[in-house]
mmCIF file as gemmi writes it, N, C-alpha and C atoms, coordinates in Angstrom:
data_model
loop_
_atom_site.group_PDB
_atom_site.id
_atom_site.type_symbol
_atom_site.label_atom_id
_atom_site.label_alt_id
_atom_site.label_comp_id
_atom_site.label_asym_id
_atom_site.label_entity_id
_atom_site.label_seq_id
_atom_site.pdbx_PDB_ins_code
_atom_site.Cartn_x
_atom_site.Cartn_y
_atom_site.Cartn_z
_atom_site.occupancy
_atom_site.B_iso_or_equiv
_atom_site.pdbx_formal_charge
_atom_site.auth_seq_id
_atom_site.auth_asym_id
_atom_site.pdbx_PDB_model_num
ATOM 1 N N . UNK Axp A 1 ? -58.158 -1.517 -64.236 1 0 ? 1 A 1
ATOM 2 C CA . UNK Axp A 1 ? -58.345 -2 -62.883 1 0 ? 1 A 1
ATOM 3 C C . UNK Axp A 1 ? -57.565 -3.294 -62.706 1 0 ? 1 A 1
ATOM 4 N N . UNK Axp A 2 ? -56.524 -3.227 -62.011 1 0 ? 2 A 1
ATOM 5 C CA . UNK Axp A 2 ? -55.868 -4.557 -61.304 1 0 ? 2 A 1
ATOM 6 C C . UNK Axp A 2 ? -56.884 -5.407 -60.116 1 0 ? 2 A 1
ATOM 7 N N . UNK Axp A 3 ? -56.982 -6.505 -60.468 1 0 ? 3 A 1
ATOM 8 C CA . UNK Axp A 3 ? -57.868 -7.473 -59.767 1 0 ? 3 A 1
ATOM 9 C C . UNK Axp A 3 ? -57.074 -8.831 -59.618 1 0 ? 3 A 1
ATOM 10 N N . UNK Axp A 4 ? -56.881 -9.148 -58.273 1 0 ? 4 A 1
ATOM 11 C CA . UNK Axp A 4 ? -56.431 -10.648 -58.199 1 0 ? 4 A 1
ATOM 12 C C . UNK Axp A 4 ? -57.45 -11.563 -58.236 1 0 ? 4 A 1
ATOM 13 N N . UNK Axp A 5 ? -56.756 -12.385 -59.111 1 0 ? 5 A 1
ATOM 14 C CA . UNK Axp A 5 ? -57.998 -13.733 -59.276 1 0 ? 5 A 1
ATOM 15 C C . UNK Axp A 5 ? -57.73 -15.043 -57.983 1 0 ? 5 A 1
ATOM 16 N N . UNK Axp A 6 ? -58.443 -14.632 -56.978 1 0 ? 6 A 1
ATOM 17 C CA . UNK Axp A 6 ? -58.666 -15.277 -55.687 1 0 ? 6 A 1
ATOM 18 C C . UNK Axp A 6 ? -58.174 -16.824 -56.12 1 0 ? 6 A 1
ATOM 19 N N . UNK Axp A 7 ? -59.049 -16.968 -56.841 1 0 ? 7 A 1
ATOM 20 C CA . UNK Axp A 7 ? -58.855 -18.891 -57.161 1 0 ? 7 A 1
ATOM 21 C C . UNK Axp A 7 ? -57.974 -18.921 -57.794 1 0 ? 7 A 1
ATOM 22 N N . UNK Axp A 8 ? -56.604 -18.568 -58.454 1 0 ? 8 A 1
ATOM 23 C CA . UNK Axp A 8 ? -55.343 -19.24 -58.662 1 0 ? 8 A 1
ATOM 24 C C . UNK Axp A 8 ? -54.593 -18.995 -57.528 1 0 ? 8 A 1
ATOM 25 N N . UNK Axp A 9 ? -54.627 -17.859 -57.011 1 0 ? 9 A 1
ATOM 26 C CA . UNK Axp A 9 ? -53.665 -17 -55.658 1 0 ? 9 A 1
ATOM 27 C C . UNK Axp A 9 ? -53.814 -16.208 -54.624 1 0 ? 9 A 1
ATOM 28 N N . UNK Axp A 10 ? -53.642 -16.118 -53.589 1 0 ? 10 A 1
ATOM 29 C CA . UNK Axp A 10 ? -53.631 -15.065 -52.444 1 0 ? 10 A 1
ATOM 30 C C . UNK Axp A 10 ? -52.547 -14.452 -52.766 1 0 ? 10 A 1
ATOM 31 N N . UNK Axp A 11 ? -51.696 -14.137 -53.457 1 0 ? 11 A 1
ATOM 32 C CA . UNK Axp A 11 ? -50.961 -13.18 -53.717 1 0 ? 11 A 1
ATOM 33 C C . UNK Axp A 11 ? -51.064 -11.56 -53.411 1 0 ? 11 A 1
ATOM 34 N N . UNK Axp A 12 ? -50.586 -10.847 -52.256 1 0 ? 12 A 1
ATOM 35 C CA . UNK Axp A 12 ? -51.518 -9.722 -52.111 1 0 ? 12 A 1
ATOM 36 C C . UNK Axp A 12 ? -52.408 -9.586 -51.521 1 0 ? 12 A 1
ATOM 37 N N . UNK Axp A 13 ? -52.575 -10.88 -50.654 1 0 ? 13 A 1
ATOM 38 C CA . UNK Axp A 13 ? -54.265 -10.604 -50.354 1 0 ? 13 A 1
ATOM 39 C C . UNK Axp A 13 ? -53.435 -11.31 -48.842 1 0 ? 13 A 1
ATOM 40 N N . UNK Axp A 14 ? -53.525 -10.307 -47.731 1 0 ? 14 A 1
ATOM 41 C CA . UNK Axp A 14 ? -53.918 -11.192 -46.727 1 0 ? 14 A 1
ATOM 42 C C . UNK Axp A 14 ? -54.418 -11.97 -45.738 1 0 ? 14 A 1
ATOM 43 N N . UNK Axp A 15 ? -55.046 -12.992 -46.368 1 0 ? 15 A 1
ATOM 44 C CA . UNK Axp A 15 ? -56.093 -13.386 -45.825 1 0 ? 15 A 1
ATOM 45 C C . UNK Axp A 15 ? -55.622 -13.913 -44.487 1 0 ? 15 A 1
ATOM 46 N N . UNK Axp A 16 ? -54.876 -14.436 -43.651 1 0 ? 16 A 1
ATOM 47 C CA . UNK Axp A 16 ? -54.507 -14.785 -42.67 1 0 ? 16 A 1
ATOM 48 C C . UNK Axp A 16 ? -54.894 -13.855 -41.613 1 0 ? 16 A 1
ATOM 49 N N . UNK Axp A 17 ? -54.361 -12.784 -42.073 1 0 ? 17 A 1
ATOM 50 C CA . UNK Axp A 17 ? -54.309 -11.522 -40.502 1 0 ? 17 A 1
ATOM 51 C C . UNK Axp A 17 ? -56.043 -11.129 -40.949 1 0 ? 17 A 1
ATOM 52 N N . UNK Axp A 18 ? -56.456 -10.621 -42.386 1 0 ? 18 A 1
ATOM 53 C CA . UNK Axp A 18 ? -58.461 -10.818 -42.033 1 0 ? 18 A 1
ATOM 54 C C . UNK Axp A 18 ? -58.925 -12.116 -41.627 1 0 ? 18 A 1
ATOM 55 N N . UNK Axp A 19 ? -58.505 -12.906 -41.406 1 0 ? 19 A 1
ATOM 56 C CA . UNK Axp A 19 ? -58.822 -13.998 -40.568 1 0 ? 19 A 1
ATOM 57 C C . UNK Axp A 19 ? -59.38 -13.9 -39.284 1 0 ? 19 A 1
ATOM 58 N N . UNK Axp A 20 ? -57.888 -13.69 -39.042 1 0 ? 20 A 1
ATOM 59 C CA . UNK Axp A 20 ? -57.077 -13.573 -37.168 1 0 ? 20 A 1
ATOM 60 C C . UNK Axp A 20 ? -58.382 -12.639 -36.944 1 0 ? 20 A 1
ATOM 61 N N . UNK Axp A 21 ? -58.558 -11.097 -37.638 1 0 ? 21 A 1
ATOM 62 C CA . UNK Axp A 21 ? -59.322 -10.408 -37.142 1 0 ? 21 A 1
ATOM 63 C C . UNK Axp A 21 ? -60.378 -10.302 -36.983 1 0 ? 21 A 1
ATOM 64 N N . UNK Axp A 22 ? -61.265 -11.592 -38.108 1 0 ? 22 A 1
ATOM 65 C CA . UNK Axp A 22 ? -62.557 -12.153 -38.313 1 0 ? 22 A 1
ATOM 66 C C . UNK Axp A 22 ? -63.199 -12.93 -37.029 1 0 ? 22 A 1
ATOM 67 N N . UNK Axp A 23 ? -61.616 -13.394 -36.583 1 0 ? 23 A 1
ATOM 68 C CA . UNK Axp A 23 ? -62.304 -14.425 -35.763 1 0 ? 23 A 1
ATOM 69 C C . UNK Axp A 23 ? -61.91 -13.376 -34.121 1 0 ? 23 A 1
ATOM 70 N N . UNK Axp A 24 ? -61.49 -12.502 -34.367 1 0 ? 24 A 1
ATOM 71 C CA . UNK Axp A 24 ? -61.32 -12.03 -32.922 1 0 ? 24 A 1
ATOM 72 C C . UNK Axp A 24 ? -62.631 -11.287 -32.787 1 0 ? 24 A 1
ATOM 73 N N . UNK Axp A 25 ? -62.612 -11.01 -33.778 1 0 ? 25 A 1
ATOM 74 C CA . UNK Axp A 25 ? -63.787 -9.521 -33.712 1 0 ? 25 A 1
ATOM 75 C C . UNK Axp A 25 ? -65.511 -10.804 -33.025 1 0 ? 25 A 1
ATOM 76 N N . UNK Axp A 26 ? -65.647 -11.802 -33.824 1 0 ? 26 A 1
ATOM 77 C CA . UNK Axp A 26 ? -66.636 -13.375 -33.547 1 0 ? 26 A 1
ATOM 78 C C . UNK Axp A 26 ? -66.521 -13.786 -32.183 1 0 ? 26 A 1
ATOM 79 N N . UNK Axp A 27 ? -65.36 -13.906 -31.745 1 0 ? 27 A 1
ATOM 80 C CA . UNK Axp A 27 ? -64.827 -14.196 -30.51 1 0 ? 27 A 1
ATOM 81 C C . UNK Axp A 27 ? -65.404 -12.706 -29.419 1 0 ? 27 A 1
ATOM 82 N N . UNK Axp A 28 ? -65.244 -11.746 -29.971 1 0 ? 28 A 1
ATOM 83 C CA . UNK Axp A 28 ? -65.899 -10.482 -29.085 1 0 ? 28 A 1
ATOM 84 C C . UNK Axp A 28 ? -67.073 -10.354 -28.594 1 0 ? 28 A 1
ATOM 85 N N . UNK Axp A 29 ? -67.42 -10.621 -29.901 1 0 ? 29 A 1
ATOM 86 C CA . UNK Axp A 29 ? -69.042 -10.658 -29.647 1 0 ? 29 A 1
ATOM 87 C C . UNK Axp A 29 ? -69.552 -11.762 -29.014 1 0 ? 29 A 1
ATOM 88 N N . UNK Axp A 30 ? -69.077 -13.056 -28.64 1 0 ? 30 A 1
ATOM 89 C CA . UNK Axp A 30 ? -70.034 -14.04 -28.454 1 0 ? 30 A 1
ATOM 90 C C . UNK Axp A 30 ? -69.423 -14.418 -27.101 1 0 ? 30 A 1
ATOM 91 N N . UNK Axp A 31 ? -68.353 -13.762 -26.777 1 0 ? 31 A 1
ATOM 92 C CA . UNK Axp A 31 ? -67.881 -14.508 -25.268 1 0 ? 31 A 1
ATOM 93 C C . UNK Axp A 31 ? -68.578 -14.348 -24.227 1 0 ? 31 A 1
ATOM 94 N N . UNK Axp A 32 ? -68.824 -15.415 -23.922 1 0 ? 32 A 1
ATOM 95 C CA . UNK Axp A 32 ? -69.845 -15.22 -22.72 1 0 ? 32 A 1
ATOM 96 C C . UNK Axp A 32 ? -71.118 -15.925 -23.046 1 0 ? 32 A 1
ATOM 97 N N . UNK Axp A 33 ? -71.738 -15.902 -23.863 1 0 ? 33 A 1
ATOM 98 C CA . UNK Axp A 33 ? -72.624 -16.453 -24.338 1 0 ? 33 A 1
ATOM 99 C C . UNK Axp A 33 ? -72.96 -18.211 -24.257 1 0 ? 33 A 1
ATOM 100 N N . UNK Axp A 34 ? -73.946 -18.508 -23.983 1 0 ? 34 A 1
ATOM 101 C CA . UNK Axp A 34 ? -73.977 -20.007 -23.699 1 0 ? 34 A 1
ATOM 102 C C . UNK Axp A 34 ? -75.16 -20.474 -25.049 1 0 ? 34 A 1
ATOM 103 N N . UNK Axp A 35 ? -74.26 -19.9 -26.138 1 0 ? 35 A 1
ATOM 104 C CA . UNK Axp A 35 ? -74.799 -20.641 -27.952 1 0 ? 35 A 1
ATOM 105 C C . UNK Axp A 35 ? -74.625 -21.383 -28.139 1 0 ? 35 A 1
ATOM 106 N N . UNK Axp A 36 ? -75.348 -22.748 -28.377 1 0 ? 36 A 1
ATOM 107 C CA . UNK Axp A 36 ? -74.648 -24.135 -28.911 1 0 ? 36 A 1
ATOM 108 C C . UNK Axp A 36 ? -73.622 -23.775 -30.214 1 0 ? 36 A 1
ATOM 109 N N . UNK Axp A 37 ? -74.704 -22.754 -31.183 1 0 ? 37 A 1
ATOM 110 C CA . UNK Axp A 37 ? -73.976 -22.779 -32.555 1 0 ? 37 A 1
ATOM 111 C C . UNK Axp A 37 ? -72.284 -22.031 -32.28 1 0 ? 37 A 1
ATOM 112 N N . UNK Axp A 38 ? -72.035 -21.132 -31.936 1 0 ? 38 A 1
ATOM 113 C CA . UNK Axp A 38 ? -71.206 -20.558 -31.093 1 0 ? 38 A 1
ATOM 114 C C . UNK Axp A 38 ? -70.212 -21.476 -30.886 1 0 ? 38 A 1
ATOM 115 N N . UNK Axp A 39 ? -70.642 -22.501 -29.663 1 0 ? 39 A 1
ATOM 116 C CA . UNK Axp A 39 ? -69.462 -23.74 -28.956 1 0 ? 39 A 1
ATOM 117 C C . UNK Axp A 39 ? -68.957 -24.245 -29.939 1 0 ? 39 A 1
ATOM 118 N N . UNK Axp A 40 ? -69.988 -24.9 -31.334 1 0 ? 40 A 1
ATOM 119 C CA . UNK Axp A 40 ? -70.076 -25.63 -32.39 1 0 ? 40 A 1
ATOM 120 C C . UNK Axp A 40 ? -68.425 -25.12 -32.831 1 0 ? 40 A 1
ATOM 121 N N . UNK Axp A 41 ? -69.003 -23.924 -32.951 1 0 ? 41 A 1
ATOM 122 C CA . UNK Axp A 41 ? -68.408 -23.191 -34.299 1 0 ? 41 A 1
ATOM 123 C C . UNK Axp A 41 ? -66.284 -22.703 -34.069 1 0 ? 41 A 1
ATOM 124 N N . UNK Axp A 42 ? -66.591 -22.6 -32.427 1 0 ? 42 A 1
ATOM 125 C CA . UNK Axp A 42 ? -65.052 -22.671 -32.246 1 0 ? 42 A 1
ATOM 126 C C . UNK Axp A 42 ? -64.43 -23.923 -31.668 1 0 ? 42 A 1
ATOM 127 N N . UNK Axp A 43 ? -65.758 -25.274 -31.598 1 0 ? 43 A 1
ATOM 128 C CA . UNK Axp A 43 ? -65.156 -26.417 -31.308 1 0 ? 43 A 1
ATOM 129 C C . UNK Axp A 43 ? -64.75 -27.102 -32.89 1 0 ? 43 A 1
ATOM 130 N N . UNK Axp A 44 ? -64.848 -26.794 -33.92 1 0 ? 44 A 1
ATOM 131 C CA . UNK Axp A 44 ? -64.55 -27.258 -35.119 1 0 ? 44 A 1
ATOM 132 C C . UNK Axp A 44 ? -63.297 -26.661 -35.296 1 0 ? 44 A 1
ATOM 133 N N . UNK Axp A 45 ? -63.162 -25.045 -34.803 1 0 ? 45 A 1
ATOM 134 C CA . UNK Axp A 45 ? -61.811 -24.409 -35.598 1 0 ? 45 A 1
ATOM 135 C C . UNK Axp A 45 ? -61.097 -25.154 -34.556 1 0 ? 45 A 1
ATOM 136 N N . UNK Axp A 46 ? -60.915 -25.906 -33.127 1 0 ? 46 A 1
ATOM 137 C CA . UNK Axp A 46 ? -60.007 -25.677 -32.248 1 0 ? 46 A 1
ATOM 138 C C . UNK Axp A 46 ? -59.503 -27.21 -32.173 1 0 ? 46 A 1
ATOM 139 N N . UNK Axp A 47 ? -60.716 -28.113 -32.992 1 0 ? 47 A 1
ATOM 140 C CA . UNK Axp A 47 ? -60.788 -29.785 -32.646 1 0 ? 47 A 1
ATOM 141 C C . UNK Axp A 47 ? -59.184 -30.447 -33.016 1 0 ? 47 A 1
ATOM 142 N N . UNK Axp A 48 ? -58.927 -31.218 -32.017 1 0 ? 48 A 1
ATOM 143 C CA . UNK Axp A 48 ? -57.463 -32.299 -32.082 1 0 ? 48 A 1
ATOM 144 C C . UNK Axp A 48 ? -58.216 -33.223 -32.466 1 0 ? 48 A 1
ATOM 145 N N . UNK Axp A 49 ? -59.023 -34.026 -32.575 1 0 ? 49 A 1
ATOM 146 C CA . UNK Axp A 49 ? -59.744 -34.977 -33.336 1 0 ? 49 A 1
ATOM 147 C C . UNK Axp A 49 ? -60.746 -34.752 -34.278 1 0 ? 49 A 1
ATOM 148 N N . UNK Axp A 50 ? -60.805 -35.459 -34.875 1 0 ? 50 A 1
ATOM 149 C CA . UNK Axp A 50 ? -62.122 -35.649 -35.904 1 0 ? 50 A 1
ATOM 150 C C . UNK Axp A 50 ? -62.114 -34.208 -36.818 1 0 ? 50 A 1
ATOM 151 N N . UNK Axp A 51 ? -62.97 -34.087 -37.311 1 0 ? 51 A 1
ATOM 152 C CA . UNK Axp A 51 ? -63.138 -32.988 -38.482 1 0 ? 51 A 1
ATOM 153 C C . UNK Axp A 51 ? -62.423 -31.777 -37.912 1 0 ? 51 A 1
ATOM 154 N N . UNK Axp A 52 ? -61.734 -30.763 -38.63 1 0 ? 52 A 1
ATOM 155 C CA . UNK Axp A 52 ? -61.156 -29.638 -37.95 1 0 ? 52 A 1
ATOM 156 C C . UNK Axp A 52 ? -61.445 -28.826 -39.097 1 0 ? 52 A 1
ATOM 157 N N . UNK Axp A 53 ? -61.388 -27.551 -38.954 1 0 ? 53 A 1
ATOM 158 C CA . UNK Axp A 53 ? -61.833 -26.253 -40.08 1 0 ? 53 A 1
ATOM 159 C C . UNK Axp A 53 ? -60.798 -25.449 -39.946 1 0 ? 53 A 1
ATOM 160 N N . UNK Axp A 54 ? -60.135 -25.378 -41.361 1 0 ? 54 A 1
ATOM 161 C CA . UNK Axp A 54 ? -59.274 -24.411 -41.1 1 0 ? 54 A 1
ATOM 162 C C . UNK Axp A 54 ? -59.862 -22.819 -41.09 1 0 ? 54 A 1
ATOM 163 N N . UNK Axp A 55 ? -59.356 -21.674 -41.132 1 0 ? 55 A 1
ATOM 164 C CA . UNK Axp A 55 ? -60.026 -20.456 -40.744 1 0 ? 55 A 1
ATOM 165 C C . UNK Axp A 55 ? -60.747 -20.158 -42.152 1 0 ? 55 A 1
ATOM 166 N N . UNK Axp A 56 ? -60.166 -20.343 -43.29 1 0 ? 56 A 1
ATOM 167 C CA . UNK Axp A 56 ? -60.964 -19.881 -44.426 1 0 ? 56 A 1
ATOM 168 C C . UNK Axp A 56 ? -62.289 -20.704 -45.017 1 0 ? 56 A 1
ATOM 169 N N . UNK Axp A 57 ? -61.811 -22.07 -44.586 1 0 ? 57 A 1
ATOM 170 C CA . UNK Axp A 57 ? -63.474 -22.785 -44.798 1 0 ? 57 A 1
ATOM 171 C C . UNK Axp A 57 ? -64.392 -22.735 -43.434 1 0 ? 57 A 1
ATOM 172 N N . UNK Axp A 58 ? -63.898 -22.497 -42.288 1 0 ? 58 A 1
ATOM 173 C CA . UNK Axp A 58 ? -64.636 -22 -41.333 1 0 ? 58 A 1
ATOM 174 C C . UNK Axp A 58 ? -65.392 -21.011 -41.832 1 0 ? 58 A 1
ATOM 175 N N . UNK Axp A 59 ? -64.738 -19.891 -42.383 1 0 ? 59 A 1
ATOM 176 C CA . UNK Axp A 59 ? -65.606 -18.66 -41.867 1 0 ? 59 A 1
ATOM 177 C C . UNK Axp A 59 ? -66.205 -18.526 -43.559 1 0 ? 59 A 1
ATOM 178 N N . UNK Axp A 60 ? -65.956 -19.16 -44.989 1 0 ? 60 A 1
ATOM 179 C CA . UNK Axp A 60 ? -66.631 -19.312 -45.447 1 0 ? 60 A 1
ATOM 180 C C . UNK Axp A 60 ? -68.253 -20.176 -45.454 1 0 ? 60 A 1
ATOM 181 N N . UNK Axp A 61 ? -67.995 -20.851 -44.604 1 0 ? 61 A 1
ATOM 182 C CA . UNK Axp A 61 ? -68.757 -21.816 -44.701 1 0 ? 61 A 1
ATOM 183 C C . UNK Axp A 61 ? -69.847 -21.632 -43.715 1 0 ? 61 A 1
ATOM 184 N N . UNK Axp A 62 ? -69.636 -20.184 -42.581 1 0 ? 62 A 1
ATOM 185 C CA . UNK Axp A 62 ? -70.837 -19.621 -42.063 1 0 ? 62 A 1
ATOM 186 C C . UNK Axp A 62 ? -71.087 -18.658 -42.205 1 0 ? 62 A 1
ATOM 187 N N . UNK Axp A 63 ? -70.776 -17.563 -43.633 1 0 ? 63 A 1
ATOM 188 C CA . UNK Axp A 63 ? -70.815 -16.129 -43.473 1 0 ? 63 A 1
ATOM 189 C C . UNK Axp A 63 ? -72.419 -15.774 -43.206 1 0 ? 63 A 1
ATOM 190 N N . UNK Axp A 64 ? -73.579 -16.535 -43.387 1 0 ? 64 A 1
ATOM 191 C CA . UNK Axp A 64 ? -75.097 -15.808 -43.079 1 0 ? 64 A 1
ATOM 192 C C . UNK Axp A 64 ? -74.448 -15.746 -41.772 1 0 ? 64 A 1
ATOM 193 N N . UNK Axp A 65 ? -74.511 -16.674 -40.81 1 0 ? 65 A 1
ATOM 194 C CA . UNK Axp A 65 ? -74.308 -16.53 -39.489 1 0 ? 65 A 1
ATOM 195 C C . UNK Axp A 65 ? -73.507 -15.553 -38.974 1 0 ? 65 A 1
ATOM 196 N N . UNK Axp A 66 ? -72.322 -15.567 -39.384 1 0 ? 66 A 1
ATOM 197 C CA . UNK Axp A 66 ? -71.454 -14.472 -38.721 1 0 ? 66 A 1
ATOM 198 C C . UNK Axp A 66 ? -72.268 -12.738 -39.205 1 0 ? 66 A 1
ATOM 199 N N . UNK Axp A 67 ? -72.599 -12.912 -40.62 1 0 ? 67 A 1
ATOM 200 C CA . UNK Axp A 67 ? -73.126 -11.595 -40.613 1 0 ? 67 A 1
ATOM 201 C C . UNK Axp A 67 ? -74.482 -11.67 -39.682 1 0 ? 67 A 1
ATOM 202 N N . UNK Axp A 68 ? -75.179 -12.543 -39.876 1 0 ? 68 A 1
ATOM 203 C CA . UNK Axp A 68 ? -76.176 -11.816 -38.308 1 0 ? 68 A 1
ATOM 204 C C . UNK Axp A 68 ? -75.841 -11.954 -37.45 1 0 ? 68 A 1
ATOM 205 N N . UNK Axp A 69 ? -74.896 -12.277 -36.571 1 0 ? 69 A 1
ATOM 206 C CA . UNK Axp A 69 ? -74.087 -11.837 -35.571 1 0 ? 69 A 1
ATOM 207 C C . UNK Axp A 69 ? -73.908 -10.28 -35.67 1 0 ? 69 A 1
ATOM 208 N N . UNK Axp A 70 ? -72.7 -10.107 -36.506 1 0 ? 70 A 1
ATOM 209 C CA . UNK Axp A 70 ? -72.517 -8.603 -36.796 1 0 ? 70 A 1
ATOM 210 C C . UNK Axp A 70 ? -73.525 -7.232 -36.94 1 0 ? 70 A 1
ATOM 211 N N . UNK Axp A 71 ? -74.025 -8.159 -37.654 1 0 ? 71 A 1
ATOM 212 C CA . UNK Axp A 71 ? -75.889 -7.06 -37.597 1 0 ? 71 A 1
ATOM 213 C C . UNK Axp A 71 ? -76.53 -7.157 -37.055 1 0 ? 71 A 1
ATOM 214 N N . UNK Axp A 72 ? -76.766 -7.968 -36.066 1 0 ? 72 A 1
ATOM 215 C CA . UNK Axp A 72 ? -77.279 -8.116 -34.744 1 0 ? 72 A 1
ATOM 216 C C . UNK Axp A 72 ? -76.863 -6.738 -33.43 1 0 ? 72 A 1
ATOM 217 N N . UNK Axp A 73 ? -75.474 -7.005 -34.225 1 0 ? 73 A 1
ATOM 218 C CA . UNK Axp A 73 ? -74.377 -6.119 -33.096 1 0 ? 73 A 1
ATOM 219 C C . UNK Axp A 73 ? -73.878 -4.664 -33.425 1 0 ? 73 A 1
ATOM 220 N N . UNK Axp A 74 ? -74.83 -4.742 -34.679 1 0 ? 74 A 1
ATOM 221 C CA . UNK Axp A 74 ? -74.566 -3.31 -35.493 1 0 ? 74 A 1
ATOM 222 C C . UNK Axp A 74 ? -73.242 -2.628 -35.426 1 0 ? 74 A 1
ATOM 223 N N . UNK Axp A 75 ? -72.182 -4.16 -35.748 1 0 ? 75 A 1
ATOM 224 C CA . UNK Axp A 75 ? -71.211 -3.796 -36.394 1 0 ? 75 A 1
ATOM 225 C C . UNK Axp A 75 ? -70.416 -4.062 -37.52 1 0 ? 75 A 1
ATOM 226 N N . UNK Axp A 76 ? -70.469 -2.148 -37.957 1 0 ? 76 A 1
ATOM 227 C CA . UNK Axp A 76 ? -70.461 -1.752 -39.513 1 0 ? 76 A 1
ATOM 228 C C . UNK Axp A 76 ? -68.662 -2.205 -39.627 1 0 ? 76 A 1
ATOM 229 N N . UNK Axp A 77 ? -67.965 -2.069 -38.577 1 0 ? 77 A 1
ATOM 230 C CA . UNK Axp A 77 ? -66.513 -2.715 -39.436 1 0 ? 77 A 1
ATOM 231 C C . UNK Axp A 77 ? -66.678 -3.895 -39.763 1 0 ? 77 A 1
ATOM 232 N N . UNK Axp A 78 ? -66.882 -4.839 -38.597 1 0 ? 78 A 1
ATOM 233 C CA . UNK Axp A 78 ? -66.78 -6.327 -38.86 1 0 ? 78 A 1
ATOM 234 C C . UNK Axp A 78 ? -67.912 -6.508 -40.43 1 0 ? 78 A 1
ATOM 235 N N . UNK Axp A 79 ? -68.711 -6.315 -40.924 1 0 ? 79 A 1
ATOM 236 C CA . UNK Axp A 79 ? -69.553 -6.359 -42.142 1 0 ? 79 A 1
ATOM 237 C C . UNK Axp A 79 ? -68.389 -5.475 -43.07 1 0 ? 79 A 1
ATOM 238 N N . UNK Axp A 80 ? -68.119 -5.076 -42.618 1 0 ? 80 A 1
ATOM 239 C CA . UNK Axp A 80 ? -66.848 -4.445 -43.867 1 0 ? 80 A 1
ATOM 240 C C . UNK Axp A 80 ? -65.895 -5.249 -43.825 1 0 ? 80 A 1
ATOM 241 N N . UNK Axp A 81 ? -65.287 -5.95 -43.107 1 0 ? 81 A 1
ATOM 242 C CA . UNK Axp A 81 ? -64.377 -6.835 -42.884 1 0 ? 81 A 1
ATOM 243 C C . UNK Axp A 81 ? -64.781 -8.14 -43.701 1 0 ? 81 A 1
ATOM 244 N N . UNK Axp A 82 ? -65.954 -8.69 -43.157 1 0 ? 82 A 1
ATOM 245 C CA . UNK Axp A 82 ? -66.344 -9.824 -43.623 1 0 ? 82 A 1
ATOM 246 C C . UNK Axp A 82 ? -66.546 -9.733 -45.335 1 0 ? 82 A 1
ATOM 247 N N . UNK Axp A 83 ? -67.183 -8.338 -45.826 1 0 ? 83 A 1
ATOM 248 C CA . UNK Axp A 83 ? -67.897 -8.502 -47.362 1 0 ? 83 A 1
ATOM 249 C C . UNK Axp A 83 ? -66.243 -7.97 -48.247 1 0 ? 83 A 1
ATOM 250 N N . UNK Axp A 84 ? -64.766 -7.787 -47.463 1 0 ? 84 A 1
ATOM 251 C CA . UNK Axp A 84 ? -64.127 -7.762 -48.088 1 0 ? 84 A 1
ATOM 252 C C . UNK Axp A 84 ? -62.904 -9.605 -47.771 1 0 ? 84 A 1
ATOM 253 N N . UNK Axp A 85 ? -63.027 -10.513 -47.094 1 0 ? 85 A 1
ATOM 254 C CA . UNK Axp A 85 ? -63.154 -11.503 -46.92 1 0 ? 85 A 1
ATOM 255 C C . UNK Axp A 85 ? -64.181 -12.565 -47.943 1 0 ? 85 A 1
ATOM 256 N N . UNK Axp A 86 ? -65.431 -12.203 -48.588 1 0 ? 86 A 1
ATOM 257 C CA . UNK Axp A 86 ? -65.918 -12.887 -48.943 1 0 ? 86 A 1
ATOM 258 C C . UNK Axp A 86 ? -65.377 -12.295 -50.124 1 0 ? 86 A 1
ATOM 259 N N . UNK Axp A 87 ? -64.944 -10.985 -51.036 1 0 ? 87 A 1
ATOM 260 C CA . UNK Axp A 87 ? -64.999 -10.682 -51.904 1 0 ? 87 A 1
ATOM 261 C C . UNK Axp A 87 ? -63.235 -11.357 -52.539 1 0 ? 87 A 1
ATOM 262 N N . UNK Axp A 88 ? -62.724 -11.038 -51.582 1 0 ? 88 A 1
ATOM 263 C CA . UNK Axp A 88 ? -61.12 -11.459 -52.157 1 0 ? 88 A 1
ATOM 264 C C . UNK Axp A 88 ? -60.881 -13.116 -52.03 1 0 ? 88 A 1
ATOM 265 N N . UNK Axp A 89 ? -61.338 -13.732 -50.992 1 0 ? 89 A 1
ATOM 266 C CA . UNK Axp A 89 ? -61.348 -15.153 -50.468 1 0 ? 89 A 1
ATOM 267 C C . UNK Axp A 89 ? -62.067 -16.131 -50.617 1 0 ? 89 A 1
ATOM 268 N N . UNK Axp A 90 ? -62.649 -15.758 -50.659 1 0 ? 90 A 1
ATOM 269 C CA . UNK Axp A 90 ? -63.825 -16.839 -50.553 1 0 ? 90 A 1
ATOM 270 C C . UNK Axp A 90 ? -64.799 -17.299 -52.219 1 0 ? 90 A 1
């Protein structure tokens, strides 16, 4: 079995575009919504001042949340998306 070891390299792995799609699919579900955690959560990825999150410690750094989002929303891609995001990335 070939396995990349996440913590020396993304080599192979692209985490950028499961990103992009992490956060579109987050962005789907919640638009519209008047969530503080929500505002929080894309006023950190989007901030010109003060603390900013890039996409991989963003979305590490809330996967309970985003998965109950997703399971909230009983959606089985985005939980496939995310538990292969946490498995290669994170």
């Amino acid at each position: 079995m070939n396995t990349v070891d996440r913590y020396r390299s993304f080599k192979g792995i692209d985490f950028d575009g499961q990103a992009a799609r992490m956060i579109a699919r987050i962005e789907a579900h919640t638009q519209g919504q008047n969530d503080p955690f929500w505002a929080y959560f894309f006023q950190r990825r989007n901030a010109t001042e003060g603390m900013r999150y890039d996409d991989q410690l963003l979305l590490s750094s809330f996967v309970n949340q985003i998965r109950e989002l997703l399971e909230a929303r009983h959606d089985e891609t985005g939980l496939a998306w995310l538990d292969q995001l946490e498995t290669e990335c994170f």
